[in-house]
N, C-alpha and C positions, 0 to 999 in steps of 0.2 A: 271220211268227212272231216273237214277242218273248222276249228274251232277260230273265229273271228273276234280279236277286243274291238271295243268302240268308245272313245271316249264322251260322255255325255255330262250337263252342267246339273246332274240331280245331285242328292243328298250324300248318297254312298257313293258316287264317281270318281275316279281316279285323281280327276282336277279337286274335288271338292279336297280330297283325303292329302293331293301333293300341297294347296293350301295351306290346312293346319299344322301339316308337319313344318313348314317353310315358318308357319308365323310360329310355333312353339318355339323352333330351334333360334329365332333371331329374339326372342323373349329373353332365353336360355344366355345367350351371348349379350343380350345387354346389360341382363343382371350384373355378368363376368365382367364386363367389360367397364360397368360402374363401379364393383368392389375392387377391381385392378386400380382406375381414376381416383376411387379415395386411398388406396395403400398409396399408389404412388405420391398423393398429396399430402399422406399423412406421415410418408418418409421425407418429403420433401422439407415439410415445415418441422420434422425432427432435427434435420442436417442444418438448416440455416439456424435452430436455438442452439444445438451446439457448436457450432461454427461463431456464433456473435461471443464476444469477449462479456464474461464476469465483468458485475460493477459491485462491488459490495462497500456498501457506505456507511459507516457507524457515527455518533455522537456522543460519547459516554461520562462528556463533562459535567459538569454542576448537576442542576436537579434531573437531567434529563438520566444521566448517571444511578443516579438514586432512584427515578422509577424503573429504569429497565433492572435494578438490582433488588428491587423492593423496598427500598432503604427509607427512613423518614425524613427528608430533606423537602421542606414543601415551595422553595424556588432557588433559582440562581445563584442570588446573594447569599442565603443562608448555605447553601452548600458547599460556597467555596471559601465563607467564616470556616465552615465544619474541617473542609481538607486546611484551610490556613492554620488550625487549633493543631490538628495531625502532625501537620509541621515544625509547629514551634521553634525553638530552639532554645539552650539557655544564654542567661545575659553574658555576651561576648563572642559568643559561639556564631556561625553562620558556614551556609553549604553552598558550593558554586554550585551554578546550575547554566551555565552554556560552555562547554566544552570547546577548545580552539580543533576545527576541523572542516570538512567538507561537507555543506548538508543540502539535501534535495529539498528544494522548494517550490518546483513546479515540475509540471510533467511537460513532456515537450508539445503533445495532440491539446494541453490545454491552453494554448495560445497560438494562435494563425500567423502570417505573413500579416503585417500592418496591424495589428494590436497589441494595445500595452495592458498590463495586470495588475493591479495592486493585490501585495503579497504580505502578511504576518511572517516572520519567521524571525526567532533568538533574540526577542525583544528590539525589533526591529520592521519599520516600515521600509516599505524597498518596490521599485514599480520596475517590471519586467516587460519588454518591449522586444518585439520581434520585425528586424526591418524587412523590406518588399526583398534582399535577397536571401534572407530565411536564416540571417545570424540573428540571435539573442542578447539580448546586452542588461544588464540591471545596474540601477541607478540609485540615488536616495532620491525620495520621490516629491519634494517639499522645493516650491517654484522659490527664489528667492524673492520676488515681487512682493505678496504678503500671507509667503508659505504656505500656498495651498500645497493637497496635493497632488501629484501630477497624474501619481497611480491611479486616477481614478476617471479619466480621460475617455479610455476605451477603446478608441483608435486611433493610429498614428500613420504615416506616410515615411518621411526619411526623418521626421522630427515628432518630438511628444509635444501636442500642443496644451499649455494650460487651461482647466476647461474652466476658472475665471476670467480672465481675460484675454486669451487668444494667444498666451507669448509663444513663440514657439523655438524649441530646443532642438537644434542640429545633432543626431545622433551617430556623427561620425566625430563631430569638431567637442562637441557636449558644450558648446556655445548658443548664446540666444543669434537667431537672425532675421527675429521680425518681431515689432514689439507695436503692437495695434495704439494707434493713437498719437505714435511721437517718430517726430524726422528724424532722427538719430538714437541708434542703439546702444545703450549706457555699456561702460564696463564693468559688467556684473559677475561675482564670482562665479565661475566654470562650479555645474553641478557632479556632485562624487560618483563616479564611475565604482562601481564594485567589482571586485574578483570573482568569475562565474567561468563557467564553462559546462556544455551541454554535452551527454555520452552519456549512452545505453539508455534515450527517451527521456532523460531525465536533465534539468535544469539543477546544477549545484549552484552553490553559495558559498564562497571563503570564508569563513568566519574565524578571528584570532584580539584575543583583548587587547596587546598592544602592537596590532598593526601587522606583524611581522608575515613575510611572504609563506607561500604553503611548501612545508621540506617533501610532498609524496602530491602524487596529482591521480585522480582519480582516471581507472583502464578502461577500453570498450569489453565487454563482456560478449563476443564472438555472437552466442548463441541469440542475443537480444536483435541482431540484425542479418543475422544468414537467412539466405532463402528457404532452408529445411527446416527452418523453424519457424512457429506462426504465435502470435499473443492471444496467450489465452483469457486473461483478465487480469482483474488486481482488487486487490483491499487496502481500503481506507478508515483510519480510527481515531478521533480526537479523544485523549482518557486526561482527567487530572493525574499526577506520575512527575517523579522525578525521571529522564531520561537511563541515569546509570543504574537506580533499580530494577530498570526492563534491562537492561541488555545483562544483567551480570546472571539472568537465565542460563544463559549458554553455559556458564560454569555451574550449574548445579546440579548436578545430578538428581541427588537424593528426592528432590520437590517432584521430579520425574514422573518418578516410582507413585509417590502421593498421591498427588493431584491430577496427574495429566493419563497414566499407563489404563487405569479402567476402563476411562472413556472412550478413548482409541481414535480421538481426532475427530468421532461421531457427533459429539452433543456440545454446547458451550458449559456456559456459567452451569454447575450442580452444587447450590448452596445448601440445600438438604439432604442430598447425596442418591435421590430417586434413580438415577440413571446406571450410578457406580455401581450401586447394588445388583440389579439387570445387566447391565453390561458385564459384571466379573464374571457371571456365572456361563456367559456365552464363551470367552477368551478369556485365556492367561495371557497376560504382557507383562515381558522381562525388560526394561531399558536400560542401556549403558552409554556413557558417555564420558567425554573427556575436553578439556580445553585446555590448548598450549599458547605461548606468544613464539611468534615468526622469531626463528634464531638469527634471520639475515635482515630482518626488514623492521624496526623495531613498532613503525603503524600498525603492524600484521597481526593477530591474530586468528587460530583455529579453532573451530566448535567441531567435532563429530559425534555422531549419537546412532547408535543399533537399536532396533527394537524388534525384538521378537514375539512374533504374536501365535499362538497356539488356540487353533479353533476347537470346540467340543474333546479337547487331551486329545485330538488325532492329526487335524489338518496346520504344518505349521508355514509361516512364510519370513521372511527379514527383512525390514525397510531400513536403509541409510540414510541418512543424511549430512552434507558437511557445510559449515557457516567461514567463509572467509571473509573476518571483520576487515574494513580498510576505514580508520580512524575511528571516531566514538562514534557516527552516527549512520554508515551505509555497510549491508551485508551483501556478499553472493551467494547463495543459496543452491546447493546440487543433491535433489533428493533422487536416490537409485531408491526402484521397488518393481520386483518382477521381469527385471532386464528393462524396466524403462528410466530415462531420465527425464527430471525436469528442472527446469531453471526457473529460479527467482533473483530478482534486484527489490531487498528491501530498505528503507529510507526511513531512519526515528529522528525527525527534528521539533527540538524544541521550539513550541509556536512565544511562549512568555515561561514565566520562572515555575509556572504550575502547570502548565497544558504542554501537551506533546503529542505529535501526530506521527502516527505510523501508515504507510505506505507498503504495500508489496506488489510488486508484476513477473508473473509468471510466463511463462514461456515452452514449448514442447513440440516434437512433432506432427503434422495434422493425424499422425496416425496414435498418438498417445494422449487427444484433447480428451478422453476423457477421466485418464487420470490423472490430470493436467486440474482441468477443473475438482477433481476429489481433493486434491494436494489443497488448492484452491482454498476451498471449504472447511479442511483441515486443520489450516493455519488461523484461517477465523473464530475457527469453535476453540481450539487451545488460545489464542489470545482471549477472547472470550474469558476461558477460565483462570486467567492468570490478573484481568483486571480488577477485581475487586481487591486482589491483597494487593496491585501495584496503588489503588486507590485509597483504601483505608489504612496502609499501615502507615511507619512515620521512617523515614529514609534516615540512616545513621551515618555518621562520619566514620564510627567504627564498629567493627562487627564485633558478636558473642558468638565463635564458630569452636566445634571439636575438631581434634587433629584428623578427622577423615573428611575435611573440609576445606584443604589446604587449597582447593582451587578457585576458592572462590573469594580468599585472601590474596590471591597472586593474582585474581583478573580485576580486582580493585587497584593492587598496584600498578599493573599495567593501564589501566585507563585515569590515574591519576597523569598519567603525562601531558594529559589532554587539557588540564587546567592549568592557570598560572598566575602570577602574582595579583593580577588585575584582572580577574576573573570574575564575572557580575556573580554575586551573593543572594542569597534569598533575602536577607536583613538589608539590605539595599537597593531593594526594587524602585524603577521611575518608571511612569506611563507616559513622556512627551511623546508627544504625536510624529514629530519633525525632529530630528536630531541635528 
């Protein structure tokens, strides 16, 4: 006798039973196939936030200074009486404070094809224009007409036009050749063309008190524009500061040790020390460091600095870094950590005789963005910590150092080169608008 199936549409029937199974399984697979849809979405929107470049943007001037530091400065005015009293000087005495050099005053992505920019930089107004074939040119920015200024335009074509009355400036002749209103165009003095030049994203500025051409011109730095290397971000900081008391960093060791080895590049400002105390007990950090002037080049100097970091007295690792000064206000930056490298271009120009802005853009392979951005980070929380003493102390002409200190008498001397006979003073500050 043989046994016959038959498929029938009841309850327990084989269709009934192929049914549930069919809808369980694609139940199954949609769940799958939903939590696959959000990883993939949730890896996707991971790649493009580390892929977009760092913007880190600070203000730490005047009162704004004094509330990120807790300080009692209750505006503007009074804060920067408070940094001008810090200052002082005695009767006779006076500190240069614009260095003859090369300084970054714009970045290059901050101006398009056919705009101009009014720019602050070394007690100086100055308007930056980019013509339609993507060269850069800066100017003094004050129209002869009745010295507006020009900087402040917006946009331009092959000429900056005055946005009082329409004159407009030939940016190749630096001649007027349209003057709204009148059948002939007067002869008017030719507007001052400045000493610039744009390399490694960055917009310099010549600056020299009596005039004299620049002895060292500033390099492309490879890695800012090769293809295996991608931008990873940058930081920006306006601080009250004399500019040579920030950079004479590089020679100090000892402050190293101090202020910066607990924290580990992790935290900024620790004005009551919550963090150093926590942190030392995680890692030991040993720093060393050293700074030389270029034997051949005499704009040149070097910064290098080790740090060895020893995790829980077991796990240990070593981060480099080297600072190649080129003149008083632009670094190159090559920090080795784990076989990785990464490149910075940073920029300290003084904006007037008390403010100064610092700049850094980083740079790495897309395979190292993310120690690219840690570096990043790094460099903000140690500036950070180093702006309150660049803030509150009072900048000397000359130091009270012990003899294991000697390097930071010779990178004084070395950056006095930078100044000279006519060298704007702090005791002789002007604010014209127009020069």
């Amino acid at each position: 006798m043989h046994s016959v199936w038959t498929l029938s549409s009841g309850e327990g029937s084989l269709e009934a039973f192929s049914i549930r199974y069919c809808t369980a399984c694609f139940a199954s697979l949609s769940q799958t196939g939903f939590l696959l849809a959000l990883l993939s979405l949730g890896t996707i929107c991971l790649l493009y936030y580390l892929s977009r470049p760092l913007n880190l943007i600070y203000d730490l001037t005047g009162a704004k200074g004094d509330k990120y530091f807790k300080l009692p400065a209750k505006n503007d005015a009074m804060a920067k009486e408070h940094l001008k009293g810090r200052l002082q000087r005695k009767s006779g005495k006076s500190i240069p404070v614009y260095p003859n050099g090369w300084f970054g005053i714009l970045e290059s992505s901050e101006i398009g094809r056919n705009e101009v920019k009014y720019v602050m930089a070394l007690g100086k107004n100055v308007a930056v224009f980019r013509m339609p074939d993507g060269t850069a040119q800066v100017v003094n920015p004050c129209c002869p007409h009745l010295r507006v200024n020009m900087g402040l335009a917006g946009t331009t074509k092959t000429y900056i036009e005055c946005p009082s009355h329409g004159w407009q400036l030939d940016g190749d002749t630096k001649k007027w050749n349209n003057i709204q209103g009148a059948e002939k165009v007067p002869e008017l003095a030719e507007v001052q063309t400045l000493r610039s030049v744009e390399v490694n994203h960055i917009i310099f500025l010549w600056y020299h008190a009596e005039g004299e051409e620049p002895p060292y011109e500033i390099q492309p730095l490879k890695e800012t524009t090769s293809e295996g290397y991608m931008y990873v971000g940058r930081f920006e900081c306006l601080i009250d500061a004399h500019i040579e008391d920030m950079l004479q960093n590089s020679a100090d060791n000892e402050h190293l040790g101090v202020l910066h080895a607990s924290k580990m590049g992790l935290v900024g400002a620790d004005l009551d020390g919550f963090w150093s105390k926590w942190l030392s007990l995680l890692a030991k950090v040993t720093p060393k460091s050293s700074w030389e002037p270029d034997a051949d080049n005499p704009h040149l100097s070097w910064s290098r600095f080790e740090v060895l970091v020893k995790l829980f007295k077991k796990i240990s690792f070593t981060s480099r870094k080297q600072l190649k000064h080129i003149g008083p206000g632009y670094i190159e930056v090559t920090t080795l950590l784990a076989k990785t490298k990464i490149y910075g271009t940073v920029c300290v120009t003084p904006i007037g005789p008390l403010t100064v802005r610092t700049t850094l853009r980083v740079y790495g392979r897309p395979s190292h963005i993310l120690m690219g951005r840690f570096i990043l980070r790094s460099f903000s929380n140690i500036f950070e910590q180093d702006a309150p003493i660049w803030s509150y102390g009072k900048p000397r002409l000359q130091l009270n150092v012990v003899k294991e200190e000697d390097a930071l008498v010779n990178f004084r001397r070395w950056y006095s080169q930078f100044y000279s006979k006519n060298s704007f003073s702090l005791d002789c500050e002007q604010r014209n608008i127009c020069e």
